[in-house]
C-alpha positions as CSV (number, residue, x, y, z in Angstrom):
1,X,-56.9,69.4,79.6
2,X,-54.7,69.4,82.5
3,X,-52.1,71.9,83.9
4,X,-54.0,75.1,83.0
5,X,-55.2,77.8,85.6
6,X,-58.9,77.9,86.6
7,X,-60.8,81.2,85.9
8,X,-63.9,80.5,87.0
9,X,-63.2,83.2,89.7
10,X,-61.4,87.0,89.2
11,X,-57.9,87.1,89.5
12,X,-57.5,90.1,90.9
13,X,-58.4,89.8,94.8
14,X,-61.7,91.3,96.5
15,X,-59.5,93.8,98.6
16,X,-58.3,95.4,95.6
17,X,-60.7,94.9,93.0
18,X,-62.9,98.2,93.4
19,X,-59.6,100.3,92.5
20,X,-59.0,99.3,88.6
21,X,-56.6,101.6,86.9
22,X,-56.0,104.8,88.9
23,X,-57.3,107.3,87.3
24,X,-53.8,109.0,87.1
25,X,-53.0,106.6,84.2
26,X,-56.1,106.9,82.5
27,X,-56.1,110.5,82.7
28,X,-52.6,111.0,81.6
29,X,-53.1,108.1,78.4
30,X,-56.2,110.5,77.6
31,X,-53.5,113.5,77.6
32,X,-51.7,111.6,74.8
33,X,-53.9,110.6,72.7
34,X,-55.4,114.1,72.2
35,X,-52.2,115.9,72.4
36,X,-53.6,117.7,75.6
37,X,-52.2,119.9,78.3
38,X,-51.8,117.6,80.6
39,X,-52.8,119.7,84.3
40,X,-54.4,116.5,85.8
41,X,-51.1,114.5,87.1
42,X,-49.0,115.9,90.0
43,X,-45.4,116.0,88.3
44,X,-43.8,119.3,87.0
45,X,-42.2,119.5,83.6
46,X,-39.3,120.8,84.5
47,X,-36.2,119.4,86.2
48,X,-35.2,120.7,89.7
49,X,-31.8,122.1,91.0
50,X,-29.0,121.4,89.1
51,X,-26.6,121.0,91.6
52,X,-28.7,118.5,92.8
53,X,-29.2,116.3,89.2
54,X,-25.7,116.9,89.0
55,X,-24.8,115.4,92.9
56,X,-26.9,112.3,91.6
57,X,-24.3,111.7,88.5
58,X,-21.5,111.8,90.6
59,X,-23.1,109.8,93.0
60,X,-23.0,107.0,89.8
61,X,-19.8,107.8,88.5
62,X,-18.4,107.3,92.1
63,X,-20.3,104.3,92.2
64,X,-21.9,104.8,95.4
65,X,-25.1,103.2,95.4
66,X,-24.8,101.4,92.6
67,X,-25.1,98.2,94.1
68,X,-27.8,97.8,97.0
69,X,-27.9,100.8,99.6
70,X,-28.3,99.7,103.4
71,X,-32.1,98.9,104.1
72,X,-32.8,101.4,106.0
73,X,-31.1,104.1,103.4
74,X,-28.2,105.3,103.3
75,X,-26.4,107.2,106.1
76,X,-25.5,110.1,105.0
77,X,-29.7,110.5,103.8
78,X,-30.7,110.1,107.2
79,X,-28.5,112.4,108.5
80,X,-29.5,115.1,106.3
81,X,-33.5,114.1,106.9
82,X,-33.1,114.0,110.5
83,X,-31.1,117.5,110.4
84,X,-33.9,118.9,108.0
85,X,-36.6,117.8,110.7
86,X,-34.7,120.1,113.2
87,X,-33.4,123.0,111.2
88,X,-37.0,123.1,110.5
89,X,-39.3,122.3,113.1
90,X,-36.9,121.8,116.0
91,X,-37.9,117.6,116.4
92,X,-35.2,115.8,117.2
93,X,-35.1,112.2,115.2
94,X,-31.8,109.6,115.6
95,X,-30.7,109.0,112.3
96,X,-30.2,105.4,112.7
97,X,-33.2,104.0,114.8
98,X,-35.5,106.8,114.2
99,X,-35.6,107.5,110.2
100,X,-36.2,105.1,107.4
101,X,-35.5,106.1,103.5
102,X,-38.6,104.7,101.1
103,X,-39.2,104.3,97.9
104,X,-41.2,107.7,97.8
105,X,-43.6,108.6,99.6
106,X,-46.4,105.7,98.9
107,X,-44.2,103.3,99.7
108,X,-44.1,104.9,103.0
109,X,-47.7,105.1,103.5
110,X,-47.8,101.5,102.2
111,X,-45.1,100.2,104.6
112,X,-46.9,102.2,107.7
113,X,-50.1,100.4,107.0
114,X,-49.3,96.9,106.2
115,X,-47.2,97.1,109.5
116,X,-49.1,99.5,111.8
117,X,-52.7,98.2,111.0
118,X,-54.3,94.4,111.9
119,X,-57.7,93.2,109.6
120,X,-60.5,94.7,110.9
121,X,-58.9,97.8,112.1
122,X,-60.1,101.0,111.4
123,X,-58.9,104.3,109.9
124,X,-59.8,107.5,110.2
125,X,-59.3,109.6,107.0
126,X,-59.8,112.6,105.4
127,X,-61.8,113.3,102.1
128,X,-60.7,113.3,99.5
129,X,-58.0,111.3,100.1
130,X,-55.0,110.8,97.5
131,X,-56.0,107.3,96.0
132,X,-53.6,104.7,98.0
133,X,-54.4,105.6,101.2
134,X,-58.1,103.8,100.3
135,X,-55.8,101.0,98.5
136,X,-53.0,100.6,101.3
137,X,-55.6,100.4,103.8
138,X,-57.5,97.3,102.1
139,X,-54.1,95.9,101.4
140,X,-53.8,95.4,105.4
141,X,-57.7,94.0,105.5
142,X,-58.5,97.3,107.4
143,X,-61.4,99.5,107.0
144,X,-62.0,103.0,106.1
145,X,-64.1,105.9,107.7
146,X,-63.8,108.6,106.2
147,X,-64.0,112.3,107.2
148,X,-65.3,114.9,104.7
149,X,-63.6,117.8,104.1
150,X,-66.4,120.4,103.7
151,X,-66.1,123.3,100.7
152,X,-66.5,126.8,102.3
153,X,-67.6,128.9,99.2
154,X,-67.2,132.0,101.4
155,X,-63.6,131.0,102.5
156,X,-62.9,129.7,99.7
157,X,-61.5,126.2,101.3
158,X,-61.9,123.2,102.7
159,X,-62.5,122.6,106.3
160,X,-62.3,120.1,108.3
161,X,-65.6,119.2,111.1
162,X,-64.4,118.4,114.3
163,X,-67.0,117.0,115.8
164,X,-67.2,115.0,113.2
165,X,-64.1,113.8,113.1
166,X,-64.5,112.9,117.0
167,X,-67.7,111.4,116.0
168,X,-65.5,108.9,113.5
169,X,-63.7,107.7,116.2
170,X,-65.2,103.8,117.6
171,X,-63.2,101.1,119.4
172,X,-62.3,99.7,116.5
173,X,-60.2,102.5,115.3
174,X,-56.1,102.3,115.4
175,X,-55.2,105.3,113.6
176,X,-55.9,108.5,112.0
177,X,-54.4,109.1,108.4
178,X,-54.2,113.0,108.1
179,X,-52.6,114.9,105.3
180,X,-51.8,118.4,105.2
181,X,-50.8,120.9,103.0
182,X,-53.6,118.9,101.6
183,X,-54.1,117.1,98.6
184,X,-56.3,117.2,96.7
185,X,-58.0,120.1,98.4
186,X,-55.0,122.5,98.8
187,X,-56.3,122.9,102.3
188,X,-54.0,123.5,105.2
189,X,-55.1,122.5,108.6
190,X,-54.5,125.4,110.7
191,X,-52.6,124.7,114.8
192,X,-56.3,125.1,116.1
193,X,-57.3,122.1,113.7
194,X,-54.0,120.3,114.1
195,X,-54.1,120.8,118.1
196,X,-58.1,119.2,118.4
197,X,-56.5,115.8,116.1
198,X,-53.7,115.8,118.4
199,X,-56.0,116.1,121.6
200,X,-58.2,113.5,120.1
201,X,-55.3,110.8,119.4
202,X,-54.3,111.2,122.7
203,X,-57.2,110.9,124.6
204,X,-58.5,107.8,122.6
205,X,-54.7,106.2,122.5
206,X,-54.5,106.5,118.3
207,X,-51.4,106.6,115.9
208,X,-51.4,109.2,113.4
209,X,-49.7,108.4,110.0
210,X,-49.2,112.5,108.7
211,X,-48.9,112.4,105.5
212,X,-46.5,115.9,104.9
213,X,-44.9,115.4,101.7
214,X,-46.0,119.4,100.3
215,X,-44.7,120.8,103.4
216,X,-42.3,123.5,101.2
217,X,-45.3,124.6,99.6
218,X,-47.3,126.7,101.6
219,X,-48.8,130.0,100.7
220,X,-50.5,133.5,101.7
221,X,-49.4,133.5,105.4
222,X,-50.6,129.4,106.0
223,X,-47.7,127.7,108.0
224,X,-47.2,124.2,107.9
225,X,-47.1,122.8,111.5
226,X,-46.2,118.9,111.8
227,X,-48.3,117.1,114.2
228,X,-45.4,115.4,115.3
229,X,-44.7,119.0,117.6
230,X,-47.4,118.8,119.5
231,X,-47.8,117.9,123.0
232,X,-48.3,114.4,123.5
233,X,-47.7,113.0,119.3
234,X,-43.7,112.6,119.3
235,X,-44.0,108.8,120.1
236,X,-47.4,108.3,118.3
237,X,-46.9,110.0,115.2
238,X,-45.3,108.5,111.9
239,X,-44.1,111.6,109.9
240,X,-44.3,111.4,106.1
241,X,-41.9,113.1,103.8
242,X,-40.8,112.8,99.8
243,X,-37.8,114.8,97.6
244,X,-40.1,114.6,94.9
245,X,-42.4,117.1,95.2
246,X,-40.3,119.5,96.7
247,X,-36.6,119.2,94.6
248,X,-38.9,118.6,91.4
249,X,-37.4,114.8,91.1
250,X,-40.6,113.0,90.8
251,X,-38.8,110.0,89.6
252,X,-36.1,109.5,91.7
253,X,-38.8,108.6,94.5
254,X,-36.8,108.7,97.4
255,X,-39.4,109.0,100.2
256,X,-38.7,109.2,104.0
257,X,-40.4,108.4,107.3
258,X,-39.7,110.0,110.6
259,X,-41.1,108.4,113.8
260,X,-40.0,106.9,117.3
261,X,-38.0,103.8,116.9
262,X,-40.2,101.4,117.7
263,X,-42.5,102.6,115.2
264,X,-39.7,102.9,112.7
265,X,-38.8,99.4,113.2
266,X,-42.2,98.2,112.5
267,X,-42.6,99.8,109.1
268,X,-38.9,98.3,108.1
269,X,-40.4,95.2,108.6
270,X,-43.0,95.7,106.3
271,X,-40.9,97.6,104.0
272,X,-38.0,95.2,103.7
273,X,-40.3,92.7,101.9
274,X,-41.7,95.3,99.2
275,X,-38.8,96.7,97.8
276,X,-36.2,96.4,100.4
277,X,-33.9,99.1,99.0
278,X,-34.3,101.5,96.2
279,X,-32.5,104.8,94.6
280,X,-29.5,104.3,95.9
281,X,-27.7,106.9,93.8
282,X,-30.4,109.2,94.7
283,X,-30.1,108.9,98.3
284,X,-26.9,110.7,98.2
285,X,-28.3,113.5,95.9
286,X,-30.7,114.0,97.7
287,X,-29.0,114.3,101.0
288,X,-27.5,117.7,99.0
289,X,-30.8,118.8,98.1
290,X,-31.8,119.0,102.0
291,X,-28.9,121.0,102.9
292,X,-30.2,123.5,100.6
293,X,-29.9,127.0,101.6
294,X,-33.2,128.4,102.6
295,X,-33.3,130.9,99.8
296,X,-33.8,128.0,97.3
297,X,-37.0,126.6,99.8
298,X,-38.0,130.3,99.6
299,X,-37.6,130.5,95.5
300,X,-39.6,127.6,94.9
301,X,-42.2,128.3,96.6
302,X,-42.5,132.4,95.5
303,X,-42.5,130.4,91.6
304,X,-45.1,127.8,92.7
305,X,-47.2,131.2,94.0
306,X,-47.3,132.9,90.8
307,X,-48.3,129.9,89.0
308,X,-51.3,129.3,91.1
309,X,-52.2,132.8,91.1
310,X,-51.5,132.7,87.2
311,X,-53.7,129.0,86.7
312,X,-56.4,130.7,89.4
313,X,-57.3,134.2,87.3
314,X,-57.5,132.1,84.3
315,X,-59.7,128.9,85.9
316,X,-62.2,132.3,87.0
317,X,-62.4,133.9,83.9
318,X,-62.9,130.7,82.1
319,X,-66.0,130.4,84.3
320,X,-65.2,127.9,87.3
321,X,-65.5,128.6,90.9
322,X,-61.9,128.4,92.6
323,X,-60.7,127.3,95.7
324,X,-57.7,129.0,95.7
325,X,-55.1,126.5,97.6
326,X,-53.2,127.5,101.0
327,X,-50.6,124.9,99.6
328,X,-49.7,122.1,97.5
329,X,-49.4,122.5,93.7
330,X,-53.2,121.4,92.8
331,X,-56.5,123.9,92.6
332,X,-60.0,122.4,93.1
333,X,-62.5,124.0,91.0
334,X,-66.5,123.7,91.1
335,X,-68.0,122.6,87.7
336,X,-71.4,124.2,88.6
337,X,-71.3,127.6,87.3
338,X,-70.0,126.1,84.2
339,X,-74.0,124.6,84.4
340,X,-72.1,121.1,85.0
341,X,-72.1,118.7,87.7
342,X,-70.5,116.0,87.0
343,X,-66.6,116.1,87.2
344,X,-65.8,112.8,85.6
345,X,-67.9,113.5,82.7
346,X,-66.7,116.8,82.4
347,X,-63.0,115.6,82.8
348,X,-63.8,113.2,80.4
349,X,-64.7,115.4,77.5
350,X,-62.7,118.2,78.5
351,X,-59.7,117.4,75.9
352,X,-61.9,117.8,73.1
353,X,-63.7,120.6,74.1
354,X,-60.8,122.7,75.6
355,X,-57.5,120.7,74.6
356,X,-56.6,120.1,78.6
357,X,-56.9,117.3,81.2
358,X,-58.0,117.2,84.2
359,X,-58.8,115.0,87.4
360,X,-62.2,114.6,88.8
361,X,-62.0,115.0,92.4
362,X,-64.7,112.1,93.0
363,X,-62.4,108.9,92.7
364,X,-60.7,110.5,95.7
365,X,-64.0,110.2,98.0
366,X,-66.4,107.6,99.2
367,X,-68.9,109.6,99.6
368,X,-68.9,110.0,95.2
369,X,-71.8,112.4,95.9
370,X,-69.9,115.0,97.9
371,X,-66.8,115.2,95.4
372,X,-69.0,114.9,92.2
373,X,-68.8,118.7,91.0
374,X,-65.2,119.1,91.8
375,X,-62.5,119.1,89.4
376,X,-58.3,119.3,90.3
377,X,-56.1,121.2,88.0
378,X,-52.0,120.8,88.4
379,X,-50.0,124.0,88.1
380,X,-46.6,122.5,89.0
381,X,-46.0,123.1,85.0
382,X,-43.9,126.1,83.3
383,X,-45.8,129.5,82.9
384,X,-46.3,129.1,79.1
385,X,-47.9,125.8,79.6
386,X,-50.4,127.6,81.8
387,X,-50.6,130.4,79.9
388,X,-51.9,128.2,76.8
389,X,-54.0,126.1,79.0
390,X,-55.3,129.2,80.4
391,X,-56.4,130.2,76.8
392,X,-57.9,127.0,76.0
393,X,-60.1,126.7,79.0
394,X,-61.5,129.9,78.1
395,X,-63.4,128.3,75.1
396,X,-65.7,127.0,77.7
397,X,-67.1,130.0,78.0
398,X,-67.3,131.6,74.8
């Protein structure tokens, strides 16, 4: 018969085919079809500001944005992004050659690879890594080295070897991916880390994506320092940001990326053929959201504190070893104690024996070995969700 499409070979190309489903979506299907808590995806179930939701339906019923937004977003976005940037941290970004609006923050991250990285190229990462940073880099025919993240059960947190992260570094390496407030570790690299990865790109001539999209959510003293402040990363650095995490607007996915314009031009050219534009209505609510007063950044983030701290106490007394997070909205536990060791097992049957999902932190390394034990728990989700979780869990150990 003629006309039909061979399959004597997989569709799906060689780059991508060790990925399959993310585990997000098989996680969260599992949620569903057990009527679970669902603690394993990184969304909150509860809508953010309402002066923001609202600036987004006026935004429509003004009809700005309703058609297609300007590629590289819209103005009055980047204004607002670029203003944030220096209310903040005192950089100083020109909104029109220096910041490009993205759809969310893996768009970003997918943009800066396919246009930063050549095949063959390597990347420096750390593990765990968040699961498209391992996708986006095969995408571009790079390859990945990753950097382990090592538990401190003393500390309890993640820290990051220098040497051998300087040890990582070959010829063939273009750029170091780092993310911090960290997910899914919670870890946040202190200056002293941040100044040795800034040291290091210098000195061997690297990029640095920065991946900073939980930079509200910081906790017990941590600060969040961008690498872009350091001496010697303004013109090497490509600063990732997102509304998402921190406005609670997970889908509007209006993402951002700060960087020199060179480097900004290089990732519209990438990102102009993915989805060229997106969330145009958005753009302008969002643009509120960042003028925000600093007493709703300071709000958030004293309610994100007492869910961890609620989510934590209950994670111990239901038998887990806790890394209590420095930031993001995530908690890695260790399965041991529990007399487990094998998170995706664990994760697997934990709907049926406790009624809640979570994700196991191994499909986030290479190394599957090092991550095998560890287990991620959401607590962006309102206090009587955690407080029945919380109860749940606790049948582990009765």
């Amino acid at each position: 018969m003629t006309g039909m499409t061979s399959t004597a070979r997989p569709f799906l190309n060689r780059r991508l085919a060790e990925f399959g489903t993310t585990v997000f979506a098989e996680m969260s299907a599992l949620a569903l079809r057990t009527g679970s808590i669902n603690l394993g995806q990184g969304f909150p179930d509860t809508d953010g500001p309402e002066e923001v939701r609202e600036a987004a339906v006026r935004a429509l019923r003004d009809g700005r944005g309703n058609q297609y937004p300007p590629g590289p977003g819209v103005p009055e976005l980047r204004t607002a992004i670029a203003e944030h940037q220096h209310r903040r941290y005192g950089l100083t970004f020109d909104p029109d050659t220096e910041v490009l609006v993205t759809a969310g923050a893996t768009e970003a991250i997918a943009a800066t690879l396919l246009a930063l990285l050549e095949p063959g190229d390597e990347v420096v990462a750390l593990e765990p890594y968040y699961d498209s940073y391992a996708a986006c880099i095969a995408m571009a025919g790079a390859a990945r080295v990753p950097v382990t993240l090592r538990p401190d059960p003393e500390q309890a947190r993640f820290r990051l070897d220098l040497d051998e992260l300087r040890d990582a570094v070959t010829d063939r390496t273009r750029l170091l991916l780092i993310n911090t407030p960290h997910n899914p570790t919670g870890t946040v690299l202190t200056h002293e880390e941040l100044t040795a990865v800034a040291e290091l790109a210098v000195e061997r001539d690297l990029l640095v994506v920065t991946d900073e999209v939980y930079e509200h959510l910081v906790f017990d003293g941590a600060e969040h320092v961008p690498l872009a402040t350091l001496p010697g990363m303004r013109e090497r650095t490509v600063t990732i940001g997102s509304a998402g995490k921190t406005f609670s607007f997970t889908g509007w996915k209006v993402g951002w990326v700060t960087a020199a314009p060179g480097l900004v031009s290089a990732v519209r050219s990438a990102k102009q053929f993915l989805t060229y534009v997106s969330s145009g209505p958005f753009q302008y609510a969002v643009a509120e959201a960042l003028a925000l007063p600093d007493t709703y950044f300071d709000a958030f983030r004293t309610d994100m504190l007492a869910k961890r701290d609620l989510l934590a106490a209950g994670l111990t007394e239901a038998g887990f070893a806790v890394y209590r997070p420095a930031g993001t909205y995530f908690i890695t536990t260790d399965i041991r104690p529990l007399g487990e060791s094998d998170g995706y097992a664990f994760c697997r049957s934990l709907p049926e024996r406790a009624g809640v999902v979570a994700i196991p932190n191994a499909v986030f390394y290479d190394h599957r070995e090092a991550g095998a034990p560890f287990v991620r728990f959401a607590f962006c989700k309102q206090k009587s969700v955690l407080e029945e979780a919380v109860t749940r869990l606790k049948r582990l150990v009765v």
